[in-house]
TIVO-2410 file (N, C-alpha, C; in nm, 3 decimals):
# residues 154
REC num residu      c1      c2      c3 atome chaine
REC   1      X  -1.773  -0.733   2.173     N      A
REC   1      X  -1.809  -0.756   2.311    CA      A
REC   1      X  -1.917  -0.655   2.351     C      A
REC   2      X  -2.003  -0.699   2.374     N      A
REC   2      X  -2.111  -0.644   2.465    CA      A
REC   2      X  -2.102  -0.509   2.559     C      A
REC   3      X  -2.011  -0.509   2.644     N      A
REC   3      X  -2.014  -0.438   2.729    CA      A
REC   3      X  -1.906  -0.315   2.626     C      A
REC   4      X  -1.837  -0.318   2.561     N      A
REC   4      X  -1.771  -0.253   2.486    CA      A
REC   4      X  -1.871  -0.164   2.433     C      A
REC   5      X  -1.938  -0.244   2.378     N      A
REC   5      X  -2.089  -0.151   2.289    CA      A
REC   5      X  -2.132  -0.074   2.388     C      A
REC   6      X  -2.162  -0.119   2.504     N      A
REC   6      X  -2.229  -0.067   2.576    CA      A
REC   6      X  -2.129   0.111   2.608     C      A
REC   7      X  -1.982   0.056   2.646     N      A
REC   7      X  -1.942   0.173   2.708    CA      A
REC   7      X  -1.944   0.262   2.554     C      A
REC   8      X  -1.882   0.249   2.434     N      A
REC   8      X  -1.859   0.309   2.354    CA      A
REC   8      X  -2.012   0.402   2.254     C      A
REC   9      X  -2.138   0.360   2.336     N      A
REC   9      X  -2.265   0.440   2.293    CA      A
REC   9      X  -2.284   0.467   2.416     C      A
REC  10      X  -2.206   0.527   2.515     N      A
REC  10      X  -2.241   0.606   2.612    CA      A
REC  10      X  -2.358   0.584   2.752     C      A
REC  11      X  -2.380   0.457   2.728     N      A
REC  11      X  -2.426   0.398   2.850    CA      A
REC  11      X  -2.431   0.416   2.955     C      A
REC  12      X  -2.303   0.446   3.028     N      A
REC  12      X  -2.271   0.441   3.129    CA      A
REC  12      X  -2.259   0.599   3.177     C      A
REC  13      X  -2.254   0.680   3.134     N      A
REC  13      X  -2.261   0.831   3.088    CA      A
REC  13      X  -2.382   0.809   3.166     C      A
REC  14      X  -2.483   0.843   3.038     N      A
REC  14      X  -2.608   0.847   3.081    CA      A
REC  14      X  -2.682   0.800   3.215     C      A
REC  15      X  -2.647   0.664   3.227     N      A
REC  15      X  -2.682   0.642   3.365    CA      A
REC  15      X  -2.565   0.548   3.402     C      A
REC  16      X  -2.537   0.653   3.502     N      A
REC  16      X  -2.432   0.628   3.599    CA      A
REC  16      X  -2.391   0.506   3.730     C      A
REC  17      X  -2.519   0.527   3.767     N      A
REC  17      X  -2.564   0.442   3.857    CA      A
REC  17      X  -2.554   0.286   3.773     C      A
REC  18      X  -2.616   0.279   3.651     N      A
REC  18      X  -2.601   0.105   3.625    CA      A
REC  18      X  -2.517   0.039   3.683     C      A
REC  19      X  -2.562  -0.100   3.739     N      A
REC  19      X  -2.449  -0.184   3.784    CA      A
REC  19      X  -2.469  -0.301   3.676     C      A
REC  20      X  -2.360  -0.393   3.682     N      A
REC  20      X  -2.417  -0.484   3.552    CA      A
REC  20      X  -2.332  -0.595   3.638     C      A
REC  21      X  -2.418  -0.709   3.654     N      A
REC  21      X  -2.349  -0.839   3.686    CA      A
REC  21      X  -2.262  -0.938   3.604     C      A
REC  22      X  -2.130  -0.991   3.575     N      A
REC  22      X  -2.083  -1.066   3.478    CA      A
REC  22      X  -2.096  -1.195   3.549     C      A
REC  23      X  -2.171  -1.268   3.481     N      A
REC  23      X  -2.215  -1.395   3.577    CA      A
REC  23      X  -2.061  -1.492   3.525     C      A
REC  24      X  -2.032  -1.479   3.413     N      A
REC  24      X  -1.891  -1.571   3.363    CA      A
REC  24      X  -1.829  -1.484   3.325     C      A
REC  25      X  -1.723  -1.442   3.326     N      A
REC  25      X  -1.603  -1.320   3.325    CA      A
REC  25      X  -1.468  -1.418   3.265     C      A
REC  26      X  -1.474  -1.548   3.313     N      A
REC  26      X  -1.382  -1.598   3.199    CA      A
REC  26      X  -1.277  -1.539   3.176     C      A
REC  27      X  -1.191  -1.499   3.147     N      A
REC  27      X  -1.090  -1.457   3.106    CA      A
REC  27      X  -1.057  -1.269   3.057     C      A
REC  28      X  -1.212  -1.244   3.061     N      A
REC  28      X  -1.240  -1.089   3.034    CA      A
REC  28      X  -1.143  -1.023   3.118     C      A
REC  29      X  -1.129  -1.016   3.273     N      A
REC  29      X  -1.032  -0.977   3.346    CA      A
REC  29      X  -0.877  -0.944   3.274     C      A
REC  30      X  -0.832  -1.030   3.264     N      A
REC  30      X  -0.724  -1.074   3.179    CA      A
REC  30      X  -0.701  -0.956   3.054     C      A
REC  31      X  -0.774  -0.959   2.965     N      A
REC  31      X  -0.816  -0.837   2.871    CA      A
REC  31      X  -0.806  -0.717   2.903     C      A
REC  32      X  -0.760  -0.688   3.030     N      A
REC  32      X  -0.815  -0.531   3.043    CA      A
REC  32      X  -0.755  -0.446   2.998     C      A
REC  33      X  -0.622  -0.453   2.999     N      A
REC  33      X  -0.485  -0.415   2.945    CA      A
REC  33      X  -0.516  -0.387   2.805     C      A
REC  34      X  -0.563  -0.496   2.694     N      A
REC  34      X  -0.568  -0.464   2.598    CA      A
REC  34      X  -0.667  -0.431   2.578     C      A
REC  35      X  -0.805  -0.368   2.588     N      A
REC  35      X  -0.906  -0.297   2.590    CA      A
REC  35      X  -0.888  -0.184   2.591     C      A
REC  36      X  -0.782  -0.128   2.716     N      A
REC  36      X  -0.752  -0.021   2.736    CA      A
REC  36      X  -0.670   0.050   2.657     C      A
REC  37      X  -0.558  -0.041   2.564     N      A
REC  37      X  -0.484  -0.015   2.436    CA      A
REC  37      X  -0.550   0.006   2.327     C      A
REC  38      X  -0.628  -0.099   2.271     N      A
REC  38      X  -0.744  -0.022   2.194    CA      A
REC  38      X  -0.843   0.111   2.179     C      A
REC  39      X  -0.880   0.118   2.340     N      A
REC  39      X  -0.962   0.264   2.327    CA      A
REC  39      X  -0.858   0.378   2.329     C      A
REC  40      X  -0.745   0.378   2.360     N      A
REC  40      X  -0.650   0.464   2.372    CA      A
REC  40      X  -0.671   0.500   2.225     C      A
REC  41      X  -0.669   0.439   2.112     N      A
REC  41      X  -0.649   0.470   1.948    CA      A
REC  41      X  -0.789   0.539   1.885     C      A
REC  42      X  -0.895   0.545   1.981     N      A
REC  42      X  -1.017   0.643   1.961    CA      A
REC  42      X  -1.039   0.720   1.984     C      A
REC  43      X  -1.076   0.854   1.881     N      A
REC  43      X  -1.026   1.003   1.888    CA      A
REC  43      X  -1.070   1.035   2.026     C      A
REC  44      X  -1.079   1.183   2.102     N      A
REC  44      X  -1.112   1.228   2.235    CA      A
REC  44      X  -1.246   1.257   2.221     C      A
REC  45      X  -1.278   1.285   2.110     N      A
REC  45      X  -1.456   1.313   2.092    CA      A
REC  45      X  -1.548   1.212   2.077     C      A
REC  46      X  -1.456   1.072   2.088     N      A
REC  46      X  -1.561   0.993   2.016    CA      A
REC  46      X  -1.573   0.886   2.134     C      A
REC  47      X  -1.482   0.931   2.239     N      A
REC  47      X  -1.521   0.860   2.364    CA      A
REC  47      X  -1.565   0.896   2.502     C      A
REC  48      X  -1.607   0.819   2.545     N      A
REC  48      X  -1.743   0.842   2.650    CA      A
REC  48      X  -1.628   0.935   2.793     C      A
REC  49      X  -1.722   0.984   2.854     N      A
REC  49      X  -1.681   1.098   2.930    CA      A
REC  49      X  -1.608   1.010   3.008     C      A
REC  50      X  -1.636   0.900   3.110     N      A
REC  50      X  -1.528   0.889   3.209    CA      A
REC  50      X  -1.449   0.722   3.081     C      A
REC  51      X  -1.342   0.710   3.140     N      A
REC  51      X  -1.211   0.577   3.070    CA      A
REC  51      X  -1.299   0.452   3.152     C      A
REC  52      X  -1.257   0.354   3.007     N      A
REC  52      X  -1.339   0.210   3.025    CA      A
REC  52      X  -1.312   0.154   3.183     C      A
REC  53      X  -1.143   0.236   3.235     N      A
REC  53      X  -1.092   0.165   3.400    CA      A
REC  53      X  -1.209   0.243   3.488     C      A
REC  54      X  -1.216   0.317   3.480     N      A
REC  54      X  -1.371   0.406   3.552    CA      A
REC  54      X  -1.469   0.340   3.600     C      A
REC  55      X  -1.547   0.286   3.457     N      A
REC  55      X  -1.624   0.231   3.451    CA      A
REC  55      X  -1.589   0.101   3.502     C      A
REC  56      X  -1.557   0.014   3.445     N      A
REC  56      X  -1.542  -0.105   3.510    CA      A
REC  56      X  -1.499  -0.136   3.640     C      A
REC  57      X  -1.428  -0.021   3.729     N      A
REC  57      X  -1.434  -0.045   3.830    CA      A
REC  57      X  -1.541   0.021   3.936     C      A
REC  58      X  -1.656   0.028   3.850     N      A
REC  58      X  -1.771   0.133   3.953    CA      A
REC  58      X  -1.879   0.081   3.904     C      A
REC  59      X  -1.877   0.019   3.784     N      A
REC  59      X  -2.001  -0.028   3.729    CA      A
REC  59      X  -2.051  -0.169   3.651     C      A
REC  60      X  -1.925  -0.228   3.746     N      A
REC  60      X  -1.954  -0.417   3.660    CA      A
REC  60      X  -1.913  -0.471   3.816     C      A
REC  61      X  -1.976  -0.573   3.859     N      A
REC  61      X  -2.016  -0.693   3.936    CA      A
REC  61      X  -1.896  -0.848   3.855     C      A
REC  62      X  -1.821  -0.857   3.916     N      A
REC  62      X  -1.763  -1.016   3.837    CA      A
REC  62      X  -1.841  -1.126   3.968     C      A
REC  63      X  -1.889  -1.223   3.938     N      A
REC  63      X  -1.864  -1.345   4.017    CA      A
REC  63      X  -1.745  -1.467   4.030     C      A
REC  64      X  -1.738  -1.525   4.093     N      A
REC  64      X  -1.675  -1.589   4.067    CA      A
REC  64      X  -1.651  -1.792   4.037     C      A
REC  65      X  -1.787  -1.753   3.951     N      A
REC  65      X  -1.846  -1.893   3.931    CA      A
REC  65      X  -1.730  -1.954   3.819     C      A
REC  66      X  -1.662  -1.869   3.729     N      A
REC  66      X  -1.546  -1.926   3.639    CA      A
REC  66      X  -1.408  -1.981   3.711     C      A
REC  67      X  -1.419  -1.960   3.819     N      A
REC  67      X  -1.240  -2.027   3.912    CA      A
REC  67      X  -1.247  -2.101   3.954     C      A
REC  68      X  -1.130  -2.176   3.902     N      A
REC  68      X  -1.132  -2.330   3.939    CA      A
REC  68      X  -1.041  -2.362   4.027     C      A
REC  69      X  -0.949  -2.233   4.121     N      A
REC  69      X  -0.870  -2.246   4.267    CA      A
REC  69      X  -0.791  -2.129   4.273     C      A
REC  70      X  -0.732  -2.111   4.337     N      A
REC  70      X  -0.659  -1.977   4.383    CA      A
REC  70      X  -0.591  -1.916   4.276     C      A
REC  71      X  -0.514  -1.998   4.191     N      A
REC  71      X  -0.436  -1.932   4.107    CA      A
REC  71      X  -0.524  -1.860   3.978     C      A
REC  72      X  -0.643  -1.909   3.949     N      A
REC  72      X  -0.765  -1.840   3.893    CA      A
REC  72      X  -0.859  -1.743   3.927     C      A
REC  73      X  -0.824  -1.734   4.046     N      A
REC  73      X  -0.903  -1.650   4.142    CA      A
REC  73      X  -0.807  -1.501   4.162     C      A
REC  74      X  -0.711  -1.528   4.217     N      A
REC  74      X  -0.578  -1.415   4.183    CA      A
REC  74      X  -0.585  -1.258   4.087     C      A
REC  75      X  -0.595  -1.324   3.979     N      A
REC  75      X  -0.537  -1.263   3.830    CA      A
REC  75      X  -0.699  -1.170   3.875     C      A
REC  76      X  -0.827  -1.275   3.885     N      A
REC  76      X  -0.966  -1.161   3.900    CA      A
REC  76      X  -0.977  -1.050   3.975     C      A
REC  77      X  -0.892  -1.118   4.137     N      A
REC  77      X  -0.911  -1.038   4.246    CA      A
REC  77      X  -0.849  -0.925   4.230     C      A
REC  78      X  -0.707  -0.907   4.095     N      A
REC  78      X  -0.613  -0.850   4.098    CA      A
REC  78      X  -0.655  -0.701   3.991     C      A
REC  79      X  -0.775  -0.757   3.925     N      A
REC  79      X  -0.837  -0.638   3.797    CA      A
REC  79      X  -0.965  -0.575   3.844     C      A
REC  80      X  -1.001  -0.573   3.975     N      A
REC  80      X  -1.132  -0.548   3.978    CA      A
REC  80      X  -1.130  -0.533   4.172     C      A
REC  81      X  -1.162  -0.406   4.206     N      A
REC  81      X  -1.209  -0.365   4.386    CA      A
REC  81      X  -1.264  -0.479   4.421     C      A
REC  82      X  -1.174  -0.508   4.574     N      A
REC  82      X  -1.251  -0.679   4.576    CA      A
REC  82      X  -1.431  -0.665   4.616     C      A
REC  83      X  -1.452  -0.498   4.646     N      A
REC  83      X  -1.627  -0.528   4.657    CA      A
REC  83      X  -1.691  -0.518   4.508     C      A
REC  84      X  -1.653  -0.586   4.472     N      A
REC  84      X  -1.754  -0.583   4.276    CA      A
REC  84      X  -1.721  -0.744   4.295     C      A
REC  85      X  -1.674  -0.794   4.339     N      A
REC  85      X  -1.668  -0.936   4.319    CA      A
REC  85      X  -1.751  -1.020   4.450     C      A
REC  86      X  -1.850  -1.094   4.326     N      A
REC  86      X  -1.922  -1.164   4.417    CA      A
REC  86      X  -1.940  -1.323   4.387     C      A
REC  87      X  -1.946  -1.409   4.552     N      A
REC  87      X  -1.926  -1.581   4.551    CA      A
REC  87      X  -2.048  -1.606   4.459     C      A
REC  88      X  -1.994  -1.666   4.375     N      A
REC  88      X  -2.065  -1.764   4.323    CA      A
REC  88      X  -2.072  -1.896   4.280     C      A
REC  89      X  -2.094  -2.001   4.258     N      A
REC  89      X  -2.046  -2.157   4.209    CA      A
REC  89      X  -2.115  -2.236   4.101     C      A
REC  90      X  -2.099  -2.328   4.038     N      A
REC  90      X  -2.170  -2.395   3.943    CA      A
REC  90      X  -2.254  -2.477   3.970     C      A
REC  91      X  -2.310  -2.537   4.125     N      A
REC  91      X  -2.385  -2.598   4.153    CA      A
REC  91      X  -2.509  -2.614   4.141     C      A
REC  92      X  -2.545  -2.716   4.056     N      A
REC  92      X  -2.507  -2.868   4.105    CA      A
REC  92      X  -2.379  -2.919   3.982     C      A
REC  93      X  -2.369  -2.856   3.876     N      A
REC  93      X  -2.290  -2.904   3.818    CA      A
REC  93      X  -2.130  -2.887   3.817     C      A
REC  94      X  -2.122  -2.891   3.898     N      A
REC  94      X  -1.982  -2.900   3.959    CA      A
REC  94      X  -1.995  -2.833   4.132     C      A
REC  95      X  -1.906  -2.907   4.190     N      A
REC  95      X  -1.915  -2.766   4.350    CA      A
REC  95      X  -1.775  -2.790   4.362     C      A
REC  96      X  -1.726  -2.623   4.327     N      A
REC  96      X  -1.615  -2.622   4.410    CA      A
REC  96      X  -1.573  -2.494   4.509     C      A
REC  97      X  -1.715  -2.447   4.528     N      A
REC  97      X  -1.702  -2.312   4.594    CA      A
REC  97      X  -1.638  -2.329   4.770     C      A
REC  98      X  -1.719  -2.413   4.772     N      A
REC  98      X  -1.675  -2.454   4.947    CA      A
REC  98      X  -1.529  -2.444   4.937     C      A
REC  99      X  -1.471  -2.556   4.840     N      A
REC  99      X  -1.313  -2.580   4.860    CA      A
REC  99      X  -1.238  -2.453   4.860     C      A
REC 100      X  -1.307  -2.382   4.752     N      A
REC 100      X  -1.271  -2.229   4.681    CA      A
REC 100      X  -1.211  -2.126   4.814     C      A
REC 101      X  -1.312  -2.148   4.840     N      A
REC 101      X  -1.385  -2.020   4.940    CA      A
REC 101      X  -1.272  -2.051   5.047     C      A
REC 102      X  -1.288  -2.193   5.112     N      A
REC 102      X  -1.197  -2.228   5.206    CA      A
REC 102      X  -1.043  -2.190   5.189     C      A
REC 103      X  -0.973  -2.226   5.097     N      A
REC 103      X  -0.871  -2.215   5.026    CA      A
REC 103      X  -0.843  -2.081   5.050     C      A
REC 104      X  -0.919  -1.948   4.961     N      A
REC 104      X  -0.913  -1.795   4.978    CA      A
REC 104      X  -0.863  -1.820   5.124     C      A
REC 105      X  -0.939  -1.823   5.172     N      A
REC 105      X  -0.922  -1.787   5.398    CA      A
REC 105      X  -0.810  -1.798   5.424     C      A
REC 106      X  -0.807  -1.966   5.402     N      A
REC 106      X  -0.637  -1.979   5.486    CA      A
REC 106      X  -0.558  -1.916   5.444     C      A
REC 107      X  -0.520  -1.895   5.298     N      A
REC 107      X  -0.427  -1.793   5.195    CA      A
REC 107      X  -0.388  -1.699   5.273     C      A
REC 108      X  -0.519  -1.604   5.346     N      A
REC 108      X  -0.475  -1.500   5.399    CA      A
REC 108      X  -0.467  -1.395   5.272     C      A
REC 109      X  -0.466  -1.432   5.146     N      A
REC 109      X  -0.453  -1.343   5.035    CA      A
REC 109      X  -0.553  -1.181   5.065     C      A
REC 110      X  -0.654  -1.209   5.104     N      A
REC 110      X  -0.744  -1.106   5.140    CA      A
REC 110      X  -0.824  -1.090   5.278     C      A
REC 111      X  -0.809  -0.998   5.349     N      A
REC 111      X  -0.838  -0.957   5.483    CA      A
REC 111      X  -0.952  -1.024   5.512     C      A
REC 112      X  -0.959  -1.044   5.673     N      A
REC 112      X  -1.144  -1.090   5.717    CA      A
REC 112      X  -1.202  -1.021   5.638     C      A
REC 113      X  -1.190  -0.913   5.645     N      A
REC 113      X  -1.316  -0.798   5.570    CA      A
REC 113      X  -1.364  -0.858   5.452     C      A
REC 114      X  -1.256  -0.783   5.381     N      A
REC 114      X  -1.242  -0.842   5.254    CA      A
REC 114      X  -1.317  -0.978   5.175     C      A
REC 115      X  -1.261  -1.095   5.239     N      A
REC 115      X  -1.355  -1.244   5.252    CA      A
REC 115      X  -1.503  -1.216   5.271     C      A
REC 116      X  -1.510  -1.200   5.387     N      A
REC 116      X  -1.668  -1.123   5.436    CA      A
REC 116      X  -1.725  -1.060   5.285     C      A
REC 117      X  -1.715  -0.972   5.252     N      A
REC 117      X  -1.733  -0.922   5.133    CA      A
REC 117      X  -1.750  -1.003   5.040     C      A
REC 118      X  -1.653  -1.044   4.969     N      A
REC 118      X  -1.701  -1.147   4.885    CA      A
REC 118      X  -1.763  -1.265   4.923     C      A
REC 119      X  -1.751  -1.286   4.994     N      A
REC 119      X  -1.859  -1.393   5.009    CA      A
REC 119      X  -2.004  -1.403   5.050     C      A
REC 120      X  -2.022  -1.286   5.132     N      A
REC 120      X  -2.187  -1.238   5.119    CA      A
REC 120      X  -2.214  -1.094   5.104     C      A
REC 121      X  -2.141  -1.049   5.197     N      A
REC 121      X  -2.157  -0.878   5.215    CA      A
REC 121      X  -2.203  -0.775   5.076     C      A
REC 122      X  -2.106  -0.829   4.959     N      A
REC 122      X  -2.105  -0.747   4.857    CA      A
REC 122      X  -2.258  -0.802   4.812     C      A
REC 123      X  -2.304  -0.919   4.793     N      A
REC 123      X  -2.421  -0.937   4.741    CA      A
REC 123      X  -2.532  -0.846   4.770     C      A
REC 124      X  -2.539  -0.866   4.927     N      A
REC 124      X  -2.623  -0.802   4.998    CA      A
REC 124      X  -2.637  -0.685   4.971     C      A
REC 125      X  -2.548  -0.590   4.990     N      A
REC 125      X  -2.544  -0.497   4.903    CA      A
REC 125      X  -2.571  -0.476   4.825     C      A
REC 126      X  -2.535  -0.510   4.711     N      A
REC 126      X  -2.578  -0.473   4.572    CA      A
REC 126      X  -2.715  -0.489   4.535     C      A
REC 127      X  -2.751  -0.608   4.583     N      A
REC 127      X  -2.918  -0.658   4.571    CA      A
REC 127      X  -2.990  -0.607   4.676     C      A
REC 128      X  -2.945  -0.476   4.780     N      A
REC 128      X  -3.048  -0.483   4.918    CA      A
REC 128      X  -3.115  -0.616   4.941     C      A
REC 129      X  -3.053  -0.689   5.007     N      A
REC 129      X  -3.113  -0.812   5.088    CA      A
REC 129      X  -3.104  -0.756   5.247     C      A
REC 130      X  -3.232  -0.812   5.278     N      A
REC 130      X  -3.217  -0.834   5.442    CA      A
REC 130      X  -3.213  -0.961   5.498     C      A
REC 131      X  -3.161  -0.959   5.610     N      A
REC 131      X  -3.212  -1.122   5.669    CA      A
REC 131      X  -3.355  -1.077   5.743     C      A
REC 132      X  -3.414  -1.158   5.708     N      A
REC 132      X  -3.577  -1.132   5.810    CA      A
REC 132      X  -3.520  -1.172   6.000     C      A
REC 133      X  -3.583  -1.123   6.037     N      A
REC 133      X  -3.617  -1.189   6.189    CA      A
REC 133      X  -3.596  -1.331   6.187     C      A
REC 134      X  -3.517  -1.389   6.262     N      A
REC 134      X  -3.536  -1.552   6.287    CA      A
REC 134      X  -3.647  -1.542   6.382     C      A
REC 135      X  -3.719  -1.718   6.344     N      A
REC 135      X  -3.807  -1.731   6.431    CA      A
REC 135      X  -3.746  -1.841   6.556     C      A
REC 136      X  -3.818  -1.942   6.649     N      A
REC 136      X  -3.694  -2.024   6.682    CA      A
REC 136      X  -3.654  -2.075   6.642     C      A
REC 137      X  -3.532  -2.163   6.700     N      A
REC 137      X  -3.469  -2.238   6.663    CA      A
REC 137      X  -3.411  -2.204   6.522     C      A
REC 138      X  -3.399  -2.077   6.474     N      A
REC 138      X  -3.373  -2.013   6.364    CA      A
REC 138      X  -3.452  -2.054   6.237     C      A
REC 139      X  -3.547  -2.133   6.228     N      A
REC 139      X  -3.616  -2.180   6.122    CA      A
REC 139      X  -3.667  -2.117   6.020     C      A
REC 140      X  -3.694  -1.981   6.011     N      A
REC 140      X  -3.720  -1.859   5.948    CA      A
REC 140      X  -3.639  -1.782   5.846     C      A
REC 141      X  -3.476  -1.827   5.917     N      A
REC 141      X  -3.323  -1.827   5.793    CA      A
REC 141      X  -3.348  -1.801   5.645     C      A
REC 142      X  -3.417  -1.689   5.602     N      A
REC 142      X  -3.406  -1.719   5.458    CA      A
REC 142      X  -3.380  -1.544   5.435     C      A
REC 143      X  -3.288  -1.526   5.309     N      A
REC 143      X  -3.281  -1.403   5.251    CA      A
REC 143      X  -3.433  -1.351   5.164     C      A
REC 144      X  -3.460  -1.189   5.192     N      A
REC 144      X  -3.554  -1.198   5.093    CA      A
REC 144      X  -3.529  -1.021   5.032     C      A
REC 145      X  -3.569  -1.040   4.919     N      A
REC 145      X  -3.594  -0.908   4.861    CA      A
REC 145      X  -3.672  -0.801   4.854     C      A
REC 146      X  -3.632  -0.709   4.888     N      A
REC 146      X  -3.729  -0.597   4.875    CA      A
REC 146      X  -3.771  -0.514   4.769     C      A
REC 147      X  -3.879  -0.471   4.727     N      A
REC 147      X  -3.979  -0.410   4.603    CA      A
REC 147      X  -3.822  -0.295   4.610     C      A
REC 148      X  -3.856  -0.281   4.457     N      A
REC 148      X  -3.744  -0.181   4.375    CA      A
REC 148      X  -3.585  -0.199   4.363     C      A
REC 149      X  -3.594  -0.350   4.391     N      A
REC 149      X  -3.480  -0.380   4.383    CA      A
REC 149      X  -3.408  -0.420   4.281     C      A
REC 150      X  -3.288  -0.374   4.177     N      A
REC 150      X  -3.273  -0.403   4.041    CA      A
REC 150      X  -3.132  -0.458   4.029     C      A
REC 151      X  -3.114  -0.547   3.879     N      A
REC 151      X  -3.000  -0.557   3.899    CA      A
REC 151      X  -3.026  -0.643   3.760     C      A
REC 152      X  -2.888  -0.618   3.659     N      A
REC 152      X  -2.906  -0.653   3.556    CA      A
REC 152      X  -2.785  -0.808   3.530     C      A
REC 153      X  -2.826  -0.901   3.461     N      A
REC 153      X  -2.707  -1.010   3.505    CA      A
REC 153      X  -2.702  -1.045   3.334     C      A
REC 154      X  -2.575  -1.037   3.303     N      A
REC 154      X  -2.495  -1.072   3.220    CA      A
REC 154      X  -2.442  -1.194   3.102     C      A
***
């Protein structure tokens, strides 16, 4: 796995700051447990200064374009700070984010905030987006990016 390589040659060490987007996370969530059993069996010198839970919870982005309804959504929300998780959907080839998204709310599973967050807030963030000025009638509505803005996707 990729990101394994990544933490185990010190990547994340070095630069700290990286954020890394997992555009399909799939079942990786799920894994964490045993990831974490594995690096446990690698000597103390031969692993990276902060633990793979460190990292992954300060320096990976999940979306959530792999859930296909609450009970898939759960297990993600449950391995990862709900601000690293950001809406995403398969559209056009499939849409089920609306239903998704809707579903989360009523649940109540996760606070206004929280929702808020995943569903735009954290993006914004992570990518510095602004909304520009509307013009009337709001016609102007579009997100845009600003110079130096980085972000690596998965």
């Amino acid at each position: 796995m990729t990101i394994l390589r990544l933490y185990l040659n010190g990547v994340f060490d070095q630069y700290p700051q990286l954020r890394l987007v997992i555009a399909r996370p799939g079942t990786l969530p799920s894994l964490l447990p045993r990831i974490d059993m594995i690096l446990d069996n690698i000597p103390a010198v031969d692993k990276p200064q902060r633990t793979f839970l460190e990292v992954w919870q300060h320096n990976f982005y999940l979306t959530t374009a792999d859930t296909l309804d609450l009970s898939s959504l759960r297990p993600l929300l449950e391995q990862i700070p709900t601000d690293r998780v950001l809406y995403a959907s398969l559209y056009p080839l499939e849409e089920r984010g609306r239903s998704l998204m809707v579903a989360l709310k009523e649940s109540e599973f996760l606070t206004d905030e929280e929702w808020d967050n995943l569903a735009w807030k954290n993006a914004e963030q992570l990518f510095k987006l602004k909304m520009p000025e509307t013009g009337p009638y709001n016609v102007n509505m579009r997100t845009r990016a600003e110079p130096g803005q980085h972000a690596v996707i998965v």
